[in-house]
N, C-alpha and C positions, 0 to 999 in steps of 0.2 A: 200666548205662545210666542216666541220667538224665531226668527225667520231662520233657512239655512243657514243662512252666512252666519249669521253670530253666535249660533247654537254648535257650529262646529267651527270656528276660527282656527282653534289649536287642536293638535292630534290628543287623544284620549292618553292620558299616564297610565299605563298599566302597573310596573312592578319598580317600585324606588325610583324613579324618576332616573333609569335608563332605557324602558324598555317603553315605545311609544306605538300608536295607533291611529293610523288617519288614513286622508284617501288621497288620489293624485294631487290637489291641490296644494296638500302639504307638502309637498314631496319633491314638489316643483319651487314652492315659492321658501326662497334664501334668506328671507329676514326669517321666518318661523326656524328654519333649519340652526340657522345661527343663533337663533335668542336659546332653542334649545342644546343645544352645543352636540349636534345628532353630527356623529361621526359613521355611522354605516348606514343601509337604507335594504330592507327586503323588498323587491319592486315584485308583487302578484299580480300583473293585469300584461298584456300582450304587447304592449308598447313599450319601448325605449327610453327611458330618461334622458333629459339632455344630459350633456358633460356637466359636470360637478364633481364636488372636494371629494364628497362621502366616496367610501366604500359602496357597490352596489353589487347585491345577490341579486340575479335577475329568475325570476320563476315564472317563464312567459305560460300564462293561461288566461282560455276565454271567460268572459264573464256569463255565469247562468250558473242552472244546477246541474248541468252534465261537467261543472270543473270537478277533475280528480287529483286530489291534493295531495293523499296520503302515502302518493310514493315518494312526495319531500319531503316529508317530515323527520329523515334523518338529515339529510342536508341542512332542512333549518335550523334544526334542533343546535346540530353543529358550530355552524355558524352563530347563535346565538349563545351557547353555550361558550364559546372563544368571546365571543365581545363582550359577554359579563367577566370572563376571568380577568379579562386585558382592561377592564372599566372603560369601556366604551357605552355611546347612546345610539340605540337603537332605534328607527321607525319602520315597522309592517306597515306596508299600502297596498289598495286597490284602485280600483277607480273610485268607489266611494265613502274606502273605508267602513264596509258593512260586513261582507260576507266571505271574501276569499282571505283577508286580511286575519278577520275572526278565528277565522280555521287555524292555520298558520299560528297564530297569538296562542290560542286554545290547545292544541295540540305541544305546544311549548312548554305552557301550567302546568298539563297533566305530566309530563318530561321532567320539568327541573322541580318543580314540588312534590312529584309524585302520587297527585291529584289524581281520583278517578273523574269520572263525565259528570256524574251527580255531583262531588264537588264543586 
């Protein structure tokens, strides 16, 4: 098995290598941002990004399972839907890139694919 750090180095490729997934770490640290050429950034966790280049949608929510997500979900949609048309790269974060991230990602799939859930 391999340890955190190297099992999640880089944020997960979701869709053609614009649309990405990670947690704060990626989000924060500038050589990843740049090697992947991520021009906006969905920030899901409560906290403030420092200053940087990207674009940032902020969608401040707490971490746990009381986060209710579903009233962004046009907002993101939006918002991701513009940085695909404009060919922009995308990164959704959380703090650990697990679960509020997910959402967000998931709820996106089912939007621009037209994916139900079992998809």
């Amino acid at each position: 098995p391999c340890s955190n750090s190297t099992c999640n180095a880089q944020p997960s490729d979701i869709l053609d290598s614009w649309l990405f997934q990670g947690g704060w770490k990626h989000a924060t640290d500038p050589t990843i941002l740049q090697s992947l050429s991520i021009t906006h950034i969905i920030n899901v966790t409560e906290s403030i990004l420092p200053e940087q280049s990207q674009e940032i949608l902020h969608i401040p929510t707490k971490n746990g399972r009381l986060a209710e997500l579903s009233k962004c979900f046009d907002t993101t949609n939006r918002f991701l839907d513009a940085c695909y048309q404009h060919g922009h790269r995308v990164l959704v974060h959380c703090e650990r890139g697990v679960s509020r991230s997910s959402t967000i990602v998931l709820a996106y799939l089912m939007h621009h694919k037209k994916w139900t859930v079992l998809q």
